[in-house]
C-alpha positions as CSV (number, residue, x, y, z in Angstrom):
1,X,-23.0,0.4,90.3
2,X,-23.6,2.8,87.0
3,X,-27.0,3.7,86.5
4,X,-28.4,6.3,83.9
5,X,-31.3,9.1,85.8
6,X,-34.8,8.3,84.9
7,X,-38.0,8.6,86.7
8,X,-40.3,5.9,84.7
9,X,-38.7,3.3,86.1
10,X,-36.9,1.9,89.6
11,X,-33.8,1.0,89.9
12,X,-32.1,-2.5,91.1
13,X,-29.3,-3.1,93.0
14,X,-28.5,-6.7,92.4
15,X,-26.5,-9.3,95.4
16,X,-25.8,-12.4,93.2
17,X,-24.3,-15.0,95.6
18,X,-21.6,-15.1,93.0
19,X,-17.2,-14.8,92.8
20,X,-17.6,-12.3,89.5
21,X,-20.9,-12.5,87.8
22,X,-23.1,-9.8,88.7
23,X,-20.6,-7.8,90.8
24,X,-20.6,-5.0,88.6
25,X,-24.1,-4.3,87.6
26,X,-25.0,-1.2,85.3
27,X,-28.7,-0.7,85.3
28,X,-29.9,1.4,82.4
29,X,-33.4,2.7,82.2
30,X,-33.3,2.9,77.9
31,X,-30.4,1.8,75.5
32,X,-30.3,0.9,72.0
33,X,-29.2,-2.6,72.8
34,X,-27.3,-3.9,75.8
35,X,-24.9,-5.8,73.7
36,X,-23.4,-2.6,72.0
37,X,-23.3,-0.8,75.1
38,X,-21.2,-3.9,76.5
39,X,-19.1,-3.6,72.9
40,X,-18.6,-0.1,73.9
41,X,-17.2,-0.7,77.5
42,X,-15.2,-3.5,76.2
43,X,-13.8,-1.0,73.5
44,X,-13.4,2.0,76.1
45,X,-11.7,0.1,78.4
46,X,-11.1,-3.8,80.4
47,X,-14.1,-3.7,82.4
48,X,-14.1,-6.7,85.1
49,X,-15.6,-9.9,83.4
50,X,-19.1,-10.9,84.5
51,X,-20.0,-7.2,84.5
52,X,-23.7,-7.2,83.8
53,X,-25.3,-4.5,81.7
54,X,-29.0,-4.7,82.4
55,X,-31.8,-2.7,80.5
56,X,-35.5,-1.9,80.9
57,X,-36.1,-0.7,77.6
58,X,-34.3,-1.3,74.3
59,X,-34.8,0.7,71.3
60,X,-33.3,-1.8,69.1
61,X,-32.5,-5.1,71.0
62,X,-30.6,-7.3,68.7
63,X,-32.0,-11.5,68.1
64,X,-30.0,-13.9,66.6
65,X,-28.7,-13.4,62.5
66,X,-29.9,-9.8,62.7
67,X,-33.3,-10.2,64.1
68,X,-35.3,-7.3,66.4
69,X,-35.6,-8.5,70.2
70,X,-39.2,-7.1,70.8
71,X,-39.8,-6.9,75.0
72,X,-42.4,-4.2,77.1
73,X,-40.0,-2.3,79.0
74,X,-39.0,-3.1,82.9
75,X,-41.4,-6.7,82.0
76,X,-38.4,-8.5,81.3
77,X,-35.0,-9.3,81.8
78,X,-33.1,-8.3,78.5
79,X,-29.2,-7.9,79.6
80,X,-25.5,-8.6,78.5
81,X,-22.6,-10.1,80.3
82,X,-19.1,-9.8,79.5
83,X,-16.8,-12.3,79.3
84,X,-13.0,-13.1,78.9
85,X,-12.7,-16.6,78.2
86,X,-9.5,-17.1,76.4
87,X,-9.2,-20.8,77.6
88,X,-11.6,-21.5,74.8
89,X,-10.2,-22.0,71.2
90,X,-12.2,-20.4,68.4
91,X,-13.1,-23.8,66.8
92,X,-15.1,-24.8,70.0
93,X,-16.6,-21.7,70.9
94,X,-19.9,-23.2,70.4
95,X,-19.7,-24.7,74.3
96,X,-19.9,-20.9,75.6
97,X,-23.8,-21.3,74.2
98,X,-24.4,-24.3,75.4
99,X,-23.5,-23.5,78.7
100,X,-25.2,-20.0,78.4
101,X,-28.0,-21.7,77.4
102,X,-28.0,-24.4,80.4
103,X,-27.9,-21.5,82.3
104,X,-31.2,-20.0,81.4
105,X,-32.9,-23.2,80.8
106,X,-32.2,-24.0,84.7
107,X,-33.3,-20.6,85.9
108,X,-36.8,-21.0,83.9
109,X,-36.9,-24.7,85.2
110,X,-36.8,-23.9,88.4
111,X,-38.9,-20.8,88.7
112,X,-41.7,-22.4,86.7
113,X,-41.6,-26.1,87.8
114,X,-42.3,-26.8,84.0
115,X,-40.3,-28.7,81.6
116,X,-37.8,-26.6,79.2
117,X,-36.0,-27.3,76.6
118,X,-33.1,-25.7,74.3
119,X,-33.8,-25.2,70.6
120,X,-31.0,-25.1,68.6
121,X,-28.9,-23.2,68.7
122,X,-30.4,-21.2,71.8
123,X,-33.6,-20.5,72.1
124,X,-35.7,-21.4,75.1
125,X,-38.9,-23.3,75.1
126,X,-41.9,-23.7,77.4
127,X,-44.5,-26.0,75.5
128,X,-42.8,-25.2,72.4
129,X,-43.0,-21.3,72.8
130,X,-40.0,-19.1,73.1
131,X,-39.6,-18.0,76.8
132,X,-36.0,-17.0,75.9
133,X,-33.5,-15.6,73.1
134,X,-29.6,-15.7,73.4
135,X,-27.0,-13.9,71.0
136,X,-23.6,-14.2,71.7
137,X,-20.6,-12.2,69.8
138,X,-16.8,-12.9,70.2
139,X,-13.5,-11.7,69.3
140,X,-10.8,-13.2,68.6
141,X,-7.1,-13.7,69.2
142,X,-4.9,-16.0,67.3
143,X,-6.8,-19.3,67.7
144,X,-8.5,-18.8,70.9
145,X,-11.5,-16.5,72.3
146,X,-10.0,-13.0,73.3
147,X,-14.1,-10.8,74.8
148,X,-17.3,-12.8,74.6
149,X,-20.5,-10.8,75.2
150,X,-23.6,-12.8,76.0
151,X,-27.0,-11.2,75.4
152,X,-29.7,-12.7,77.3
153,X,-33.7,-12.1,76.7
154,X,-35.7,-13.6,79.2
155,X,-39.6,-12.9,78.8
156,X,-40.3,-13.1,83.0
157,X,-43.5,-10.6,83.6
158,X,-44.8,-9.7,79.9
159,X,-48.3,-11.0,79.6
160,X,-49.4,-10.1,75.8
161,X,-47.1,-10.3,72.7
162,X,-47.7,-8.9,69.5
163,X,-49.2,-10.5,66.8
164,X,-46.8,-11.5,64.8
165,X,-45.0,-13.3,67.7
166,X,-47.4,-16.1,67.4
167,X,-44.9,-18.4,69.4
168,X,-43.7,-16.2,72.3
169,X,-44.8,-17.0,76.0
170,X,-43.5,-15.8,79.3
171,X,-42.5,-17.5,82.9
172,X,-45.9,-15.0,84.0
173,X,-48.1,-16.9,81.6
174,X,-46.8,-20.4,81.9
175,X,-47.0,-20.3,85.9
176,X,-49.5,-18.2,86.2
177,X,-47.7,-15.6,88.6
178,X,-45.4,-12.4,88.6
179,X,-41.9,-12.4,89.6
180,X,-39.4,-10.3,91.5
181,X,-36.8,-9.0,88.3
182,X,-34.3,-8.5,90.9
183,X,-34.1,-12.0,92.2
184,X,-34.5,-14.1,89.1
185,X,-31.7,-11.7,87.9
186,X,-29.8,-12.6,90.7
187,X,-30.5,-16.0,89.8
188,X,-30.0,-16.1,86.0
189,X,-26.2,-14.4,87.8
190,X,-25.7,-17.7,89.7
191,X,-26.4,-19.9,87.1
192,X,-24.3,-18.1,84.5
193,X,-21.5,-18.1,86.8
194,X,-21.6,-22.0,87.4
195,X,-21.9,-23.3,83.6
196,X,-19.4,-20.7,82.6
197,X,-17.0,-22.2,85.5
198,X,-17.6,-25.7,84.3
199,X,-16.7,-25.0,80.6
200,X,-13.3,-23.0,82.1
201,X,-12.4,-26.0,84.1
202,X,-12.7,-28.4,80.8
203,X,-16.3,-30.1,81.7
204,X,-16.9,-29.7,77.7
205,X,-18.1,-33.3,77.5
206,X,-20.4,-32.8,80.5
207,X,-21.8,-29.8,79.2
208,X,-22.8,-31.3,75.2
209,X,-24.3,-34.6,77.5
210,X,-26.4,-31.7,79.2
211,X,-27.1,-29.6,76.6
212,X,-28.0,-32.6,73.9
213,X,-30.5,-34.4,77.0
214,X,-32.1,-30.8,76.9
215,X,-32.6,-30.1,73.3
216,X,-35.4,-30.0,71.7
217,X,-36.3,-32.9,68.9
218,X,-33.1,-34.9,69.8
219,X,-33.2,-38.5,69.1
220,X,-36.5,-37.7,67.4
221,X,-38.1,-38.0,63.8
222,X,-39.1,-34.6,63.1
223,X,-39.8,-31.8,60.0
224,X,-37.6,-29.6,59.3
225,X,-37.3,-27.0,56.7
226,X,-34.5,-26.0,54.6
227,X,-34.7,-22.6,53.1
228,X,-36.5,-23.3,50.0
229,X,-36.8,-26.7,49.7
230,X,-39.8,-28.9,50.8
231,X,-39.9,-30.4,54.4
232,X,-38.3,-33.6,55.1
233,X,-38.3,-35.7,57.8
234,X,-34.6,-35.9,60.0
235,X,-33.2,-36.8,62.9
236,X,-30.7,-34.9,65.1
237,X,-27.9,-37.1,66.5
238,X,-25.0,-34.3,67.1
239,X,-24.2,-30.9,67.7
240,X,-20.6,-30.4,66.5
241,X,-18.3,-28.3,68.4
242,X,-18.0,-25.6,65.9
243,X,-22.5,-25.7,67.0
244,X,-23.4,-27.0,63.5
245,X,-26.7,-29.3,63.8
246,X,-26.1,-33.0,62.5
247,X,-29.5,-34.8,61.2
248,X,-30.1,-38.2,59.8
249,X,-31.8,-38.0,57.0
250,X,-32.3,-42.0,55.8
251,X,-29.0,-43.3,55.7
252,X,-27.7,-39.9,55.1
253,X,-25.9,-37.3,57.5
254,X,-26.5,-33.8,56.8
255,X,-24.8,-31.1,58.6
256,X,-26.7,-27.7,59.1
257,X,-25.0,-23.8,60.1
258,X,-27.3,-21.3,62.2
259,X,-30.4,-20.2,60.2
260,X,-30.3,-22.8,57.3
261,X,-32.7,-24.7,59.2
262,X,-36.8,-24.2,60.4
263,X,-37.9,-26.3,62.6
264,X,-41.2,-27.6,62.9
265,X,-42.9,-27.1,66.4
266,X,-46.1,-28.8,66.0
């Protein structure tokens, strides 16, 4: 295991019950953002896949379309995995977040014995808060995936937010207990390892059955807001491979890229 020297914070050693995930762990005490020190490795050198690069504290943690991933440091889980899966073709990368998604949603399931459900594209929700943020960045080769880097936030112990986060909750709050960072780590490791080994052996269509069941608003009449426009009432029938959103809007379909849509929570 790598690990930087620090004496604010302990340090794990992680035993995921996994073939890859998790069996190289590099625990840091402060980075920037896991995600470029996973870049970095991956530009360095071919570091196994499912090497884990986990964080206490990030100076500038990185959200989805360029947002700040705000967590109290050693509260949380905020980590990145790296991945190799060139089985995938680049016009159906979108299953890598569903199944990185699954993966979290389960672990939170499980430890909380609530209900959770995906927001597309990959946030996590307990009673309609964010418990969970997932940014993942590829490159390419030719027409398939070549490195995928999966950046996981998962609020586990953090009890207050700030302000602003008006929609941000935590395993703590909605279960009303602590728990261990090492094993829901080791968990979250497990889980990872077993979506990401379905999509490699083709189980795309099991996957999207999953990972529509568990999204949030599907088959229902709901508001939604695009950019500037007023709300309007839509329904989501599909997520398309590429991980465009598909509403019905009347008679109409109306397809939707990442961050052209708001969703309404209420």
């Amino acid at each position: 295991m790598d690990r930087a020297k620090s004496s604010n914070y302990y340090f794990m050693l992680i035993q995921p019950n996994t073939l890859f995930l998790g069996q190289r762990f590099i625990h840091l005490d402060e980075v920037d953002s896991t995600m470029n020190y996973a870049s970095g490795l991956v530009a360095k050198n071919k570091p196994a896949e499912g090497t884990v690069v986990l964080a206490d504290f990030q100076t500038a943690g990185r959200g989805q379309a360029g947002n700040a991933w705000i967590s109290a440091a050693a509260e949380n889980l905020t980590f990145s995995v790296v991945l190799f899966p060139s089985f995938l073709r680049v016009n159906k990368q979108f299953f890598l977040n569903m199944a990185v998604s699954l993966a979290v949603r389960s672990v939170a399931e499980e430890l909380t014995g609530q209900p959770v459900k995906v927001k597309w594209p990959n946030d996590i929700l307990i009673h309609r808060k964010k418990v969970a943020g997932i940014l993942i960045t590829n490159t390419l080769r030719g027409e398939n995936l070549r490195t995928s880097i999966a950046g996981v936030g998962l609020n586990l112990n953090q009890a207050a937010f700030p302000p602003e986060l008006k929609n941000a909750t935590s395993l703590r709050n909605e279960a009303g207990r602590r728990f261990d960072r090492k094993a829901s780590l080791e968990m979250l490791c497990e889980k990872l390892e077993q979506y990401y080994l379905l999509l490699r052996s083709g189980k795309e269509e099991l996957l999207k059955a999953e990972y529509l069941d568990a999204l949030f608003g599907w088959r229902q009449k709901r508001t939604f807001y695009h950019l500037d426009e007023k709300p309007f009432e839509a329904e989501i029938v599909d997520v398309e491979e590429s991980g465009k959103l598909c509403l019905k809007v009347g008679s109409e379909l109306r397809r939707y890229d990442f961050k052209e849509l708001i969703f309404d929570l209420g």
